[in-house]
Legacy VTK file of the C-alpha trace (Angstrom):
# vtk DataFile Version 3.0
C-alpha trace
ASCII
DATASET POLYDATA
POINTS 318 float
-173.683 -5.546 173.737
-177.060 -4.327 175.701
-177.181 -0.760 176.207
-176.948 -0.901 179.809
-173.826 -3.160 179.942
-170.864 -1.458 182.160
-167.781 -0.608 179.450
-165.251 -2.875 179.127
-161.830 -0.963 180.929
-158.629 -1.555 178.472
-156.124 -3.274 180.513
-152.852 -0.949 181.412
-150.096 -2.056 180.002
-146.291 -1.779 181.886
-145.301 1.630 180.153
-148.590 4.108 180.088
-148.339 6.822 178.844
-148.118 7.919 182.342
-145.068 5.865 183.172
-143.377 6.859 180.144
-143.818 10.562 180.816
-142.725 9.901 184.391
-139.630 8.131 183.279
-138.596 10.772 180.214
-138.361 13.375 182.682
-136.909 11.788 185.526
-134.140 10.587 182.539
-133.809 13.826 181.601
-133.108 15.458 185.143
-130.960 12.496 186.236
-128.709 13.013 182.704
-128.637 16.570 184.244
-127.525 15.971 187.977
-124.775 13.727 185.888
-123.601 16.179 183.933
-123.396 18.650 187.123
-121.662 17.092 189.199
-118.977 16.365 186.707
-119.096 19.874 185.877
-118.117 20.711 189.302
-115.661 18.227 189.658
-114.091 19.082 186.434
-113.721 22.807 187.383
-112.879 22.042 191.414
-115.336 23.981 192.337
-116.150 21.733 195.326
-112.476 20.135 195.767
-113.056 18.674 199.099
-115.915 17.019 197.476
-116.001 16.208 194.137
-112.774 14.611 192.484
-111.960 15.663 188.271
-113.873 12.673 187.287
-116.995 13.436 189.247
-116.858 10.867 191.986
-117.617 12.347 195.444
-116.287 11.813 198.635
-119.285 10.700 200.099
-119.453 7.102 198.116
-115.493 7.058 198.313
-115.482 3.091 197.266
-115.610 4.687 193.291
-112.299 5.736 193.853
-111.128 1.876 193.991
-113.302 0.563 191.549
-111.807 3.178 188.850
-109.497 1.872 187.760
-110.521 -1.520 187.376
-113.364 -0.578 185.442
-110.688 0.596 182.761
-108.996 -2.025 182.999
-111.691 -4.163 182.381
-112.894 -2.383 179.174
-109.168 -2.246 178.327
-109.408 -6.432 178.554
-113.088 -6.537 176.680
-111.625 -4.503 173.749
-107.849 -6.403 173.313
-108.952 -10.088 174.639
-112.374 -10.747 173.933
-115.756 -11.888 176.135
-114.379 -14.200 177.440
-111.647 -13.313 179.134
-113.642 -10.053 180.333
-116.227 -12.491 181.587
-113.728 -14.576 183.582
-111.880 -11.950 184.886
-111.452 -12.174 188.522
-113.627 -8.945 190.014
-116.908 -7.636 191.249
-120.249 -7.657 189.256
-121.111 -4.381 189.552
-117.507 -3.166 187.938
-118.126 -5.704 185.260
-120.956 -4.343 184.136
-119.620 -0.682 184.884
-117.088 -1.359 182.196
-119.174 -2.348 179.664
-120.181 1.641 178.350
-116.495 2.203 178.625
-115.589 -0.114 175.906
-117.485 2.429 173.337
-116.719 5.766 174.996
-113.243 5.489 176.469
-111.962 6.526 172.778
-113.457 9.572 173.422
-112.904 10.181 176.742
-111.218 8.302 179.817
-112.904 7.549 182.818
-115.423 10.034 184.743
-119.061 9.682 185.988
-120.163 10.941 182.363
-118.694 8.091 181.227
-121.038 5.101 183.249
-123.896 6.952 182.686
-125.716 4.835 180.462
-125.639 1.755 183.404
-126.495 4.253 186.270
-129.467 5.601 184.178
-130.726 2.003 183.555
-130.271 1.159 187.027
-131.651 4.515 188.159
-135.078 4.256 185.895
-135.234 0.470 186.814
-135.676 1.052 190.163
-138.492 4.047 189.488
-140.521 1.492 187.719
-140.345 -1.271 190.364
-140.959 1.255 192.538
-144.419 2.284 190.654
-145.372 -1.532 190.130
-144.977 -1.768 193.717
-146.886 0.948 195.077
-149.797 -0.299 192.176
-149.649 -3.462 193.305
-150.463 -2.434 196.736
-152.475 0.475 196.628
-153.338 2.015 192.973
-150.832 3.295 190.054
-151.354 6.851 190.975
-149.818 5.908 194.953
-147.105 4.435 192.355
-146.590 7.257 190.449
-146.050 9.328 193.282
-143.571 6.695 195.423
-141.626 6.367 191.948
-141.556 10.420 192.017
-140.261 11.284 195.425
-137.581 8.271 195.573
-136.684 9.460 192.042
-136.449 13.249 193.449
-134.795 11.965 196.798
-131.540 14.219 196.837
-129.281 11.207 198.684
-130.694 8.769 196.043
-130.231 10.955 193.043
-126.769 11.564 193.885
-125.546 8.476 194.935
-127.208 7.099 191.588
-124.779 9.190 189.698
-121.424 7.859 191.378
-119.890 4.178 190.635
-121.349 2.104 193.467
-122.514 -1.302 194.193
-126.337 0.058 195.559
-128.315 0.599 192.726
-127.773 -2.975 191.161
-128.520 -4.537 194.631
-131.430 -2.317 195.166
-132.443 -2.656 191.391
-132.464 -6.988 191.949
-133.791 -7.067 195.385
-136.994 -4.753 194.120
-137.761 -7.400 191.633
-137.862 -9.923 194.500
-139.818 -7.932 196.577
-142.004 -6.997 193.679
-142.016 -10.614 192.769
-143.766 -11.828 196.143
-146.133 -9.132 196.714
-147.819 -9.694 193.334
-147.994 -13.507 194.503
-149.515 -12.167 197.898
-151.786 -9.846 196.003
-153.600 -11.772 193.673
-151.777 -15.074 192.713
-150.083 -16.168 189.402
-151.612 -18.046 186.648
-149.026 -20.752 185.620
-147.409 -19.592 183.086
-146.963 -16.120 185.274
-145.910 -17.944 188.311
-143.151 -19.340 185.664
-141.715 -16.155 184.971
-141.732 -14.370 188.035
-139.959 -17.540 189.553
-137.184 -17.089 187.401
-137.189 -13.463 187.366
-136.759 -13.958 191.385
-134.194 -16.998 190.662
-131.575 -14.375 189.037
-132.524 -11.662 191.502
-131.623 -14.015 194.487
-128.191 -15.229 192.615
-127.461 -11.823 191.809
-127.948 -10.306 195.750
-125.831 -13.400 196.985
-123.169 -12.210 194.675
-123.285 -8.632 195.319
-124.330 -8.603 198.860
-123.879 -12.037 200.292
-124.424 -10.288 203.968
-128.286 -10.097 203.262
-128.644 -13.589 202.732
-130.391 -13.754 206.463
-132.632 -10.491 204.854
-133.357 -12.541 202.065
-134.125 -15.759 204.454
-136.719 -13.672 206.479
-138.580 -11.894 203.902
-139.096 -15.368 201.756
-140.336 -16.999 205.303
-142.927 -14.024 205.893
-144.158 -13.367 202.527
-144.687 -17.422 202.409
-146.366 -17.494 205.106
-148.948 -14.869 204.563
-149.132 -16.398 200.760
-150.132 -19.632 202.023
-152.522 -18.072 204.786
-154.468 -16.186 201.768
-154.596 -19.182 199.591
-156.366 -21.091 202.488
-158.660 -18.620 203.288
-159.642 -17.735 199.723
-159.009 -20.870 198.047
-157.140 -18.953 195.161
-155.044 -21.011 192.560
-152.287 -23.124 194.294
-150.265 -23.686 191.027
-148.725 -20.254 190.270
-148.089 -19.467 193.554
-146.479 -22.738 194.465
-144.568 -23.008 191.472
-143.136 -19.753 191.884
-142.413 -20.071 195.619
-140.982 -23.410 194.805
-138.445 -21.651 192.456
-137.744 -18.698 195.087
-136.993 -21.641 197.633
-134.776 -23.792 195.807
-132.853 -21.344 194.375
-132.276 -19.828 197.961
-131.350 -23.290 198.976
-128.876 -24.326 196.223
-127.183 -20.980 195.868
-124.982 -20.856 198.544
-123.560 -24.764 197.504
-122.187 -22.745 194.446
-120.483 -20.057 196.533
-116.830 -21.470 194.897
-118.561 -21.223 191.264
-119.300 -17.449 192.618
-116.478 -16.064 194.164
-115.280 -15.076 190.123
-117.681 -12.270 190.892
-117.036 -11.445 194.719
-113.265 -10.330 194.404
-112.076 -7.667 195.847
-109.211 -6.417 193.728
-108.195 -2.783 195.478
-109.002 -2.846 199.085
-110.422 1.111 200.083
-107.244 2.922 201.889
-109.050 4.866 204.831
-108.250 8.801 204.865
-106.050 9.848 207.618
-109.121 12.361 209.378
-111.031 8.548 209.182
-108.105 6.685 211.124
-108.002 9.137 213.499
-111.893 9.153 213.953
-111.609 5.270 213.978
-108.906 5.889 217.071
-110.320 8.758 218.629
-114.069 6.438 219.105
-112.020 3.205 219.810
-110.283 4.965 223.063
-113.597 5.242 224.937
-113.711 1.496 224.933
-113.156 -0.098 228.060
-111.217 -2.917 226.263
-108.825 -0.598 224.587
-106.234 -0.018 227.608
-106.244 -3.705 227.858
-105.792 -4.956 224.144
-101.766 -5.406 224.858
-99.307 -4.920 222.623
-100.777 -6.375 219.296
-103.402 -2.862 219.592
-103.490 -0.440 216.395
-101.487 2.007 216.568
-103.012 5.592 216.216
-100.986 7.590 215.617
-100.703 9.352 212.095
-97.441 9.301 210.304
-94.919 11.554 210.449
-95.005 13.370 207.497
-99.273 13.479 207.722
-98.739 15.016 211.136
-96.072 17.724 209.723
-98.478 18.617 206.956
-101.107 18.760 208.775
-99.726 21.236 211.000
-98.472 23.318 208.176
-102.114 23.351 206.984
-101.335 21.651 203.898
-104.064 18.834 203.193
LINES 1 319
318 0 1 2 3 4 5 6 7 8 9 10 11 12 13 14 15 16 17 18 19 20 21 22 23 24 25 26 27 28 29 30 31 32 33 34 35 36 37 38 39 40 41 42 43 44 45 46 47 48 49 50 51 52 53 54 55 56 57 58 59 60 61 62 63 64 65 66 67 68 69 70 71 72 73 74 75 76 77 78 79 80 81 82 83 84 85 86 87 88 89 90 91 92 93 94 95 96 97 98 99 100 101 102 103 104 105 106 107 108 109 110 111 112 113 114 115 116 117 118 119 120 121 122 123 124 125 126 127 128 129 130 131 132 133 134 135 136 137 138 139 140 141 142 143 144 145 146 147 148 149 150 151 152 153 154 155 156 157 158 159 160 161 162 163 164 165 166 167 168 169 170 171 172 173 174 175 176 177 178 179 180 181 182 183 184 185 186 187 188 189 190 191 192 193 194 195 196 197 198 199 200 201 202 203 204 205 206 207 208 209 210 211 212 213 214 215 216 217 218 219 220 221 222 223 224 225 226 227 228 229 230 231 232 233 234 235 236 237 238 239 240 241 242 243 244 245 246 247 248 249 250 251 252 253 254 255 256 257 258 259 260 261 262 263 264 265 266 267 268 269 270 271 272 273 274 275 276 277 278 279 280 281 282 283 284 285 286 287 288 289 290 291 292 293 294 295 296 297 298 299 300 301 302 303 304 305 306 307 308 309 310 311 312 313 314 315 316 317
């Protein structure tokens, strides 16, 4: 090599040691905020809030999916895969049940307990974060987005409860992440390959868990296309990654929903949430400034609480 060649710069690999110190610590702190929050449930010192198992009532849905997470490691342990796999519930409680199966010998359910899958999800969605904000910008912007959504009080917390979010915000980063690497500086075949099907199971995934944000899903395909196919054209950059991984995005958005029978398995709805009685009567007390509420007829809801909720609630017990 001459003298007065530039050095060669090492290519970064996915976990530098940067990343990985990022990641330890945010671990460490979310293992922490865990552990705290059952702590305070445990010892109701935060009643209104906290439950003995941890779960808050600010992501109330936990309290349904409870007990069917037991249940389900109750069915993985005695019946087999298969019958766990089959089982007629959401995705997200599936998978919740899965640390259960090992730890629910030692203890029964609490947020201690689905950990392990809330850390995963948690530290998933700090690294697609990073890649993100390096694909745009630099890996230091990265770092820091990774940092403050990873330090974002609402995040952290609701990342420690037993919630649907953080696997759809876990699979739609990949798709996002997925396109903006295409728009950013192409795929080489083989790479075009990959992220294709990486996107593939991240598109399946959201129509199972959030099936609502297929529209979402529609536009941001449409735009990022767009723009992809814009920068090829001006730049006459590689059509065969790109294409071949767009191709995959589209047909897999296209043939999903003709499987929607094959995915309902996955969409049920076992315990339906029962509203509080303070949310009833904020649901009744909002619906009587509409207009249209006088002149609903007879078939209106009826708002008013139950007896023995009233009486209690006059006697000041909760």
């Amino acid at each position: 090599m001459p003298a007065n060649a530039p050095p060669t710069r090492k290519s970064e690999s996915v976990f530098s040691k940067s990343t990985l110190r990022l990641l330890l610590m945010m671990a460490i702190l979310h293992v922490v905020v865990t552990t705290a929050v059952f702590v305070v449930g445990k010892r109701a010192w935060m009643p209104s809030q906290f439950d003995s198992n941890g779960l808050g009532s600010f992501a109330s849905d936990g309290f349904t999916y409870q007990d069917e997470v037991m249940e389900l490691a109750e069915i993985l342990k005695t019946q087999g895969v298969r019958v766990w796999a089959t089982w007629p519930t959401q995705l997200h409680v599936r998978i919740y049940s899965l640390p259960l199966v090992v730890l629910s010998r030692w203890t029964g359910f609490n947020v201690l307990a689905v950990e392990p899958v809330n850390l995963i999800y948690y530290l998933a969605i700090l690294l697609l974060v990073l890649k993100i904000g390096e694909t745009v910008i630099d890996r230091r912007t990265g770092i820091l987005a990774a940092a403050i959504v990873g330090l974002w009080p609402s995040f952290l917390l609701h990342t420690t409860q037993l919630l649907r979010d953080p696997l759809l915000i876990t699979v739609f980063l990949v798709f996002i992440l997925g396109l903006t690497r295409c728009l950013k500086s192409g795929y080489r075949w083989q790479k075009g390959l990959i992220a294709g099907v990486l996107c593939a199971i991240a598109i399946v995934v959201i129509r199972i868990v959030r099936m609502p944000m297929w529209d979402v899903l529609w536009a941001t395909a449409l735009i990022a296309t767009v723009l992809i196919v814009f920068k090829m054209l001006r730049n006459r950059g590689a059509w065969v990654g790109a294409s071949l991984f767009l191709g995959l995005v589209f047909v897999t958005i296209l043939v999903t929903p003709h499987f929607q029978a094959s995915l309902r398995n996955q969409q049920r709805v076992k315990n339906r949430r029962v509203l509080l009685p303070e949310e009833v009567q904020t649901f009744c007390d909002d619906d009587r400034h509409d207009p249209l509420f006088s002149a609903r007829g007879p078939g209106r809801i009826s708002c008013a609480l139950p007896e023995h909720v009233a009486g209690a609630r006059q006697a000041g017990r909760p």
